[in-house]
Phi, psi and omega in degrees: 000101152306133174287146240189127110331142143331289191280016204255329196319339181284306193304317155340296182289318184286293173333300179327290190311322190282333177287309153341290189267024177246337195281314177309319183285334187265002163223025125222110197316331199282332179256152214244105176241021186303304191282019084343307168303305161301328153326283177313315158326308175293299168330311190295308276212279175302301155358279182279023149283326166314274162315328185273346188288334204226003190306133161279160185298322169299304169304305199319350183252337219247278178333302178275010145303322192326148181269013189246344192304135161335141162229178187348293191289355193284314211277329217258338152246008180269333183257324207247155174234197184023061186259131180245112175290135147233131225271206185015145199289334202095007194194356162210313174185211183225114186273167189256356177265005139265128177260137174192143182182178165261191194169175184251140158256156159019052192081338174288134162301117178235180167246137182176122206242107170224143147297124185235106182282343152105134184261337165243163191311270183344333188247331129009280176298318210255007183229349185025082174350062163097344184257106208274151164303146171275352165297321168331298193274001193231335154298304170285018139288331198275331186301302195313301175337295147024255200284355159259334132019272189248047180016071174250168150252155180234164175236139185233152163224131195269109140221140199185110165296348176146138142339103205279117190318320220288175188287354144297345155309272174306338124339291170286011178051083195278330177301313192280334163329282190332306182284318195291350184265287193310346157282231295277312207309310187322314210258303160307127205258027158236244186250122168234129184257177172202144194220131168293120194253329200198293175215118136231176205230108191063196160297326160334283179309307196277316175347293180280344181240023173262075201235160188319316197226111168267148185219149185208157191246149216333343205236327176279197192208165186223158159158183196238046147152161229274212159238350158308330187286318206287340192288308205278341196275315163303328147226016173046039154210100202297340165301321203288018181322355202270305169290306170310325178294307167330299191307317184327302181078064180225038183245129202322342167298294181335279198316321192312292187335296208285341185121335187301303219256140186271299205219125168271147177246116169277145177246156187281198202267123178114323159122167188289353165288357162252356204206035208307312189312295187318315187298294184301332150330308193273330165300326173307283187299356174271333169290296118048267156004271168293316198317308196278344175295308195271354183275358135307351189284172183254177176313257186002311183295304219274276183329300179311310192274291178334315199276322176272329166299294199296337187280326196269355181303121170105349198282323191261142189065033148304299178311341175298000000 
């Protein structure tokens, strides 16, 4: 069953309809409605190309929410092979909304860290959609070691609305979790790409992506807080969400201009919830990608090109 966008309800209605005379046909062989269907099929088919051409910073967030979007484990079994998960910080529990082990891209030995939001109410619940925890963030410092350890690179894939706020959360020291992964991103000498899937969010979101190469995908959004939060903070009204999202600058075009996002990953017309095998494809070979450009730099080259993306973010697109 397709999921619908708020702005998706014209597409709705026409699909409904083209299914509608397919259902009439399949349960009388006698009536002949393919060229009526196809028709719509063709409406539809232009509709979204209509809509996907043109998305505001506010659908792009709606989009890249979607609940149908690839999500973490989608991308980590379709790329990777011999993937050995490892739970737990060693020092509270295991959170289950970061997935992290090692594993193969094409055979290369890696490391690879995600957020996983979960596909169902139930795995949902068992992921707090997506919002880690600080064992959460002291697990992907113990992978990173990891992996400088034994000189792998890591990937990281980011969706995440933020960190998780609550008070046992803050009790375990969720700012300094946070800062303690984004020191580690930091810190490691070897290539770390990271790629945006869906939302990311806050520090939550940077915990994992203060990486050599960021990468996002055509729909998804970045930023350092959401625009229902920015909304309610700037006009004490969480409706004006729409104007925040402008303000934001937080769709992956926006991040190019300014310096963040390294590489956009194109999505086909309907967005990656229609089109996961493809989408997870093309994310594979852009990791792939980066990966083999960086692999001769030395730790020192790697520590360095971080230390200078970031210092240079924003320098660039002011003007825009």
């Amino acid at each position: 069953m397709t999921n619908y966008l708020d702005f998706e309800k014209p597409l709705a209605d026409i699909e409904g309809k083209a299914e509608e005379l397919r259902a009439m046909a399949r349960a009388n062989s006698e009536m002949d409605i393919e060229a009526e269907a196809k028709a719509l099929d063709a409406k539809s088919a232009a509709l979204l190309q209509e809509l996907y051409s043109s998305l505001t910073p506010w659908r792009k967030c709606q989009v890249a929410r979607h609940p149908a979007r690839p999500h973490c484990l989608d991308y980590i079994d379709a790329l990777f092979t011999e993937f050995t998960p490892l739970a737990g910080d060693r020092n509270f529990a295991d959170d289950h909304a970061v997935i992290g082990g090692m594993a193969r891209l094409n055979d290369q030995p890696v490391v690879v860290i995600g957020h996983e939001k979960g596909n169902d109410t139930a795995s949902r619940l068992k992921r707090n959609f997506g919002m880690a925890r600080p064992e959460g963030y002291r697990k992907a410092v113990r992978l990173m070691d990891l992996a400088d350890r034994f000189k792998l690179p890591v990937v990281s894939l980011v969706d995440t609305a933020g960190a998780y706020p609550g008070i046992g959360a803050e009790e375990r020291g969720q700012s300094e979790a946070i800062a303690r992964s984004t020191q580690k991103c930091l810190q490691i000498g070897v290539p770390l790409v990271s790629v945006i899937i869906g939302e990311g969010g806050s520090g939550g979101a940077v915990a994992f992506a203060s990486a050599n190469r960021l990468i996002m995908l055509e729909h998804s959004i970045y930023s350092v807080i959401s625009p229902e939060g920015c909304a309610s903070i700037l006009w004490k009204d969480s409706d004006k969400m729409r104007e925040a999202a402008e303000a934001l600058r937080l769709t992956a075009q926006d991040l190019k201009s300014l310096g963040v996002c390294d590489q956009i990953v194109a999505e086909p017309i309907g967005g990656a919830q229609r089109h996961q095998k493809d989408v997870i494809e093309a994310v594979g070979r852009a990791i792939a990608r980066n990966l083999a450009e960086m692999k001769k730099h030395t730790p020192e080259d790697l520590r360095k090109q971080r230390r200078e993306k970031f210092l240079s973010i924003g320098s660039k697109g002011l003007a825009a």
